[in-house]
N, C-alpha and C positions, 0 to 999 in steps of 0.2 A: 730040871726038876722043879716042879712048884714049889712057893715058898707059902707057909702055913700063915696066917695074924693071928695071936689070940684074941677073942673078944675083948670089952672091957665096958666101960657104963658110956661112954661119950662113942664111943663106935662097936654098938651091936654085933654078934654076928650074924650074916647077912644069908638066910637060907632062900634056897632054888625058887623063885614064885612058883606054885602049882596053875592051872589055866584060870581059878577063879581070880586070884589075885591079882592075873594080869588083866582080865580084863576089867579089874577095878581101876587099875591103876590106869588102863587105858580112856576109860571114862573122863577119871578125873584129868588129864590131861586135855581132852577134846573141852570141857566145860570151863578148865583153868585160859587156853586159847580163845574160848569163843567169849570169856569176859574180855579180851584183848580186843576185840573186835571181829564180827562175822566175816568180813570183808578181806582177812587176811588167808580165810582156809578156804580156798576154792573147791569145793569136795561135790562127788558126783550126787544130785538129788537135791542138794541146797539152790533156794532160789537166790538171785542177787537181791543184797536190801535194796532200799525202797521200795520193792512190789511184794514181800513175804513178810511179814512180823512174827519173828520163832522167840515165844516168850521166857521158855526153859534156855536158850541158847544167850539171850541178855542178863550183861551184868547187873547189878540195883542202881547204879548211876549209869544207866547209858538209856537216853530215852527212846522212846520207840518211835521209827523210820514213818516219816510221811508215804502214805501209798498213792500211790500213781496208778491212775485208769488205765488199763490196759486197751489194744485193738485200735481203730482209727477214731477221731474224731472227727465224727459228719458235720459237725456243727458248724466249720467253715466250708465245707463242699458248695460248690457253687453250680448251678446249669443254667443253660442258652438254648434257645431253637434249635432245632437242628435242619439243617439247609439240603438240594440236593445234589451239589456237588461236592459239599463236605458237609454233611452231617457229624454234628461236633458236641462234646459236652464236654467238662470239665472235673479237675481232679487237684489237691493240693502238690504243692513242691518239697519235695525233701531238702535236707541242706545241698547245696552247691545247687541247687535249678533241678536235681533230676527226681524223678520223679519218684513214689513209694513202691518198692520192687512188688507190693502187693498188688497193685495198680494194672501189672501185664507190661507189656512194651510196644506203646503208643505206636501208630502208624503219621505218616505225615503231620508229625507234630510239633508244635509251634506254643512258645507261652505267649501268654497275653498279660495285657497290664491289667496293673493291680490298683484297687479303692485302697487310703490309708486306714491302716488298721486289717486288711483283709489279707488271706495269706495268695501269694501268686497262684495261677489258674492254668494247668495245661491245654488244651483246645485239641481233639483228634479226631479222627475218622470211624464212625462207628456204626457203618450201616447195620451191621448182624442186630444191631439192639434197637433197630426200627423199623422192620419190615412192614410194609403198606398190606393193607387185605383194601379187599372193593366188593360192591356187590351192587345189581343194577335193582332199581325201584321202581323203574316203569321203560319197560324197551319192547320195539314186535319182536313176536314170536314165530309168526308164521306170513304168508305172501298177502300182500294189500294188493285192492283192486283199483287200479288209477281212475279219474273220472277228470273229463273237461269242463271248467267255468270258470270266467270271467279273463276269458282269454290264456289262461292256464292247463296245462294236464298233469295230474300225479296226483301225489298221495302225503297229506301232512302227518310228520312223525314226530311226535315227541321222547327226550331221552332225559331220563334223573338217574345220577348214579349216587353211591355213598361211599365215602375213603376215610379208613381207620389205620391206626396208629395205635402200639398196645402201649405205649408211656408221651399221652397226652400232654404232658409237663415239659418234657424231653425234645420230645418229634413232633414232626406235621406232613401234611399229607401232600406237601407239595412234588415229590415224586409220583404220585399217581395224575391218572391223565385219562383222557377217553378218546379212541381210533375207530375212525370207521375206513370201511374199504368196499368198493365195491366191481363188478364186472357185470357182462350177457351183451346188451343190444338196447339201443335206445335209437330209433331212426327218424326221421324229417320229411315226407315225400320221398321214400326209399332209401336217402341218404345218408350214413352213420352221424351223428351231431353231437356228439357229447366229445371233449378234451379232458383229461385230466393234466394235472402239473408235470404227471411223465408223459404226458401223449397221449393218444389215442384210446377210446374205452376198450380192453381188452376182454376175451366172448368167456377165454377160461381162466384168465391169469386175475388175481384182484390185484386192484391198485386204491393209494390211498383216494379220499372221495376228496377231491380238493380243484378247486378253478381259479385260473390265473386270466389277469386283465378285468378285473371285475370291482363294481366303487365300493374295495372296502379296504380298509388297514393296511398298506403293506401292495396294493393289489390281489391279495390275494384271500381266497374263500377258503378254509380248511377246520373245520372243527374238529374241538374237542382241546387245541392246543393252549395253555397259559399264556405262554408271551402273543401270542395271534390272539387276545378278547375282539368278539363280536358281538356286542350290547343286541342282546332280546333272541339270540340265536344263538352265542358258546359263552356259558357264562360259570365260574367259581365262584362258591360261598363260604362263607363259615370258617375262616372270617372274611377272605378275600382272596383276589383273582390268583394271587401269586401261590399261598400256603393255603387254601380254601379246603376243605374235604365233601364238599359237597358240588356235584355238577347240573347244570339244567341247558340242555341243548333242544333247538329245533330246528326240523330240516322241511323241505319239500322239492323231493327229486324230482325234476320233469320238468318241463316247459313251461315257459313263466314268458307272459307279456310277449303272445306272437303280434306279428305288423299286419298279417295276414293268413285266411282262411289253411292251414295245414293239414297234413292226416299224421299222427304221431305215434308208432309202434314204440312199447316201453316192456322188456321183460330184462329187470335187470334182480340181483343177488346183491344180499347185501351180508356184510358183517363186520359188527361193533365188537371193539373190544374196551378193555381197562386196564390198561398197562403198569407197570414200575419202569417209569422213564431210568430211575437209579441202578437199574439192575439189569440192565440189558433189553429192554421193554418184556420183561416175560408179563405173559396172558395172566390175567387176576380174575378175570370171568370175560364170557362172550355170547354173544346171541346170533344165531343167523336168520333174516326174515326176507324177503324181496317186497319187487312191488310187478304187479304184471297190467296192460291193457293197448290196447289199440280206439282211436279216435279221430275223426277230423276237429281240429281246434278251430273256433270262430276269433278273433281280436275284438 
């Protein structure tokens, strides 16, 4: 059985709270804790202090929380060239070396060393964020007509291409590149006369347009390629041979410096391209033009 208290003046009697009262009472308890400090009520919607200042929720002696920038700071972010067997750029380090989980998860990565005072730099692979575009500025377009002098037969071609890069700061264009290839029939006094580096001029297959045994670089003739420069014939600009985005090539297919009076059939096919050496060489743009004629050449 319950047992009854009577009231009295130092212990009230103590009636039911109705819902208003409790949630007064609830109040003041949340505002009575939150003078204790915000940091001890972890409650759903409260931010953590130092990034929130909840003015109603501080006591009169508790000063208000320094706030902290939220999101990354760029300010130490660092980038490099980007190369084309690693194209690389750089991200800061979190505690223990790894990296900001905001960051993704680096491919082939490696830290680098660090300037005093600067925060360590990760280095990765990131072609997706530098793809080459090309575009040619001066290539044929349609079949040239060869002509003999000065002990010569063919036809001189000139080629400018342009290579772009959409974060100039970042990248460079040294994955792009310019190929030519060609095939048909080039004869000598009825004789096939032309080699390529794979052999023989092929009538339907292209091959690259490149000659071996010849005084230059290497032994060998092949344009278009960065490590093969050929001064005044395969040349990279802007800024140089290696990362350059600018090309200036010149050719002249045919018969150069005969010893003696020849007759020289030429109908050959040709086709230039602009490759992404980084990406598998895929085609960036292309032209296809020939060059056609028949002559006897004088020396």
């Amino acid at each position: 059985m319950p047992r009854h208290t009577r009231p009295s003046a130092e212990r009230p009697f103590a009636r039911p709270a109705d819902g208003c009262q409790a949630a007064h009472r609830g109040q003041d308890r949340q505002a009575s804790v939150a003078n204790q400090g915000v940091e001890n009520v972890p409650r759903a919607g409260f931010a953590p202090p130092n990034s929130l200042d909840v003015p109603h929720l501080r006591g009169p002696d508790t000063p208000a929380p320094v706030l902290q920038r939220g999101g990354h700071d760029f300010s130490r972010v660092r980038v490099q060239a980007i190369g084309p067997a690693a194209r690389s750029g750089s991200l800061p380090l979190g505690a223990g070396g790894a990296a900001s989980p905001s960051a993704g998860t680096p491919t082939s990565a490696k830290s680098e060393g660090t300037e005093a005072g600067a925060a360590p730099a990760l280095s990765f692979d990131i072609p997706a964020l530098c793809p080459v575009t090309a575009k040619f500025l001066q290539v044929p377009h349609t079949r040239l007509q060869a002509h003999a002098a000065h002990g010569m037969f063919g036809a001189p071609v000139s080629i400018v291409a342009q290579f772009s890069v959409p974060l100039p700061i970042l990248c460079d264009c040294r994955c792009g590149e310019y190929r030519q290839f060609v095939r048909g029939i080039f004869r000598v006094d009825g004789r096939d006369a032309l080699e390529t580096c794979t052999g023989p001029l092929d009538r339907t297959t292209f091959q690259e347009d490149c000659a071996l045994g010849v005084p230059m670089p290497g032994g060998k003739s092949v344009i278009g390629h960065r490590d093969t420069p050929l001064p005044g014939l395969s040349v990279y600009s802007d800024p140089d041979q290696e990362t350059g985005c600018r090309f200036e090539g010149s050719d002249f297919p045919g018969a150069m410096e005969v010893e003696k009076a020849v007759f020289v059939e030429m109908h050959v096919d040709f086709k230039s391209q602009l490759v992404d050496t980084c990406n598998g060489n895929v085609v960036l743009a292309q032209s296809m033009w020939g060059i056609d004629g028949e002559d006897t050449v004088q020396p």
